[in-house]
C-alpha angles and dihedrals in degrees: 000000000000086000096068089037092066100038073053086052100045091045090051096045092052092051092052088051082053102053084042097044087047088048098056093050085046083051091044091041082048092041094051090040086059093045090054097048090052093048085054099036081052106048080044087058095039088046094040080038092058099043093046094045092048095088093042084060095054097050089052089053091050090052096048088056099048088048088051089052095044085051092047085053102047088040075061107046091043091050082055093054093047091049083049098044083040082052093044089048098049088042080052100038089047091051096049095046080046085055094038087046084051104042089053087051093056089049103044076056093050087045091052098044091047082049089057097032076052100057090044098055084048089053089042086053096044077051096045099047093043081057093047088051091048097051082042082058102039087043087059094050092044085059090044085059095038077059101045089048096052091049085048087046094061087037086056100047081045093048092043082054090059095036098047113157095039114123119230117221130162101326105334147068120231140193124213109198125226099199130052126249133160123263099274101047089045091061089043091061103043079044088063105054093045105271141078139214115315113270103208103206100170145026087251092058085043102048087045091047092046074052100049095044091051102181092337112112102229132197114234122190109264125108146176095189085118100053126359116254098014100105109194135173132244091265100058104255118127118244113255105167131009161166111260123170112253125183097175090259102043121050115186147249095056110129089107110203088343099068117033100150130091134230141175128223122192093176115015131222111240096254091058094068092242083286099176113200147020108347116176108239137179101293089225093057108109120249142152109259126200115218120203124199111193118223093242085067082062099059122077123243 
């Protein structure tokens, strides 16, 4: 009885290998059917694919060239730019070296005029300072002379205590006496108190001194007493022009070797022919005499 149940068993068994065996080869037949299919399924959709991806890459192509144009184009465009911004920045770069070429200029022409404003204010201050050392100097000597005035000054009010009675007039004092001497000891005495026989240079001296004698018949200081007929004055400078008595007859001086000292009327005596002005008379004969001491004489070397 087992016996049959196993030859049952085997034959089921085997006939179960079998189906299976069947089935798997179904399952391979179908699998490589399908395979097959998709292969197939596959080469349809490349070659579909292909044909269908032949005109998209066309239009890729189209656009790439149109990119690479448009690239060209704004490579162009933007090279242009940077040859036009190149040319601005040399026009600017050239103005501005112009204006810095110029500005340097102008200055080179500023630092060259203050150079010059520079050495002449040096020369104006050398000037200025030699000037200063001259008024320093003439400052110094003005004071030297406000000193010596001042001294003369006191000399003078000493001297006008000793010479009382002398009349001032211009630039000179003058005495007249009251006495009567010759010529010689007229001048002595004018000689002793600084001063000498009146030297008449002008009308206006004569006319004050034909007003300060008056009548009187006064001595001046002029003499021929050296050489006849060069009259000179006391202080040794020779006669040119002046103011001999004239009466229309007589004409002076005409005393020859005898009378070789001069006097001055103002109003003649009777016996002298109304002869006004200087007449040559005998150097011994006694007159008054007027001495004059200039101012100069006053004032201290």
């Amino acid at each position: 009885m087992s016996g049959h149940v196993n030859d049952g068993m085997d034959k089921g068994s085997i006939m179960d290998s079998e189906d299976r065996i069947e089935k798997m080869v179904d399952i391979y037949v179908s699998a490589e059917a399908v395979r097959d299919m998709k292969h197939k399924d596959k080469e349809d959709f490349d070659t579909q694919t292909t044909k269908t991806q032949t005109p998209q890459h066309t239009g890729s192509d189209s656009v790439r060239i149109r990119s690479s144009r448009a690239a060209a184009v704004c490579l162009v465009l933007l090279c242009v730019l940077l040859l036009t911004a190149v040319i601005v920045l040399c026009v600017i770069f050239t103005q501005e070296r112009q204006q810095f070429i110029s500005k340097n200029e102008n200055l080179t022409s500023e630092r060259e005029q203050l150079k010059l404003k520079n050495t002449n204010l040096t020369n104006e201050r050398e000037q200025l300072m030699l000037k200063n050392t001259n008024l320093t100097n003439e400052r110094e000597q003005l004071m030297l002379k406000n000193t010596n005035l001042i001294n003369a000054r006191e000399q003078l009010r000493n001297e006008l205590q000793i010479y009382d009675g002398w009349t001032f007039y211009q630039s000179s004092f003058y005495y007249k006496s009251n006495e009567m001497k010759n010529w010689t000891e007229s001048r002595r005495y004018c000689t002793q108190r600084g001063a000498d026989l009146i030297s008449i240079n002008n009308r206006q001296e004569q006319d004050f001194v034909q007003n300060m004698s008056g009548a009187a018949i006064v001595y001046i200081g002029l003499t021929d007493i050296d050489v006849e007929g060069s009259w000179k004055w006391v202080d040794g400078s020779t006669l040119t022009s002046g103011f001999w008595a004239f009466n229309g007859q007589t004409t002076e001086p005409n005393g020859g070797r005898r009378e070789n000292c001069a006097v001055t009327v103002a109003k003649p005596p009777q016996e002298w022919l109304n002869l006004v002005g200087w007449l040559d008379v005998d150097c011994n004969r006694a007159y008054q005499w007027i001495c004059e001491k200039r101012i100069s004489q006053f004032i201290l070397p």
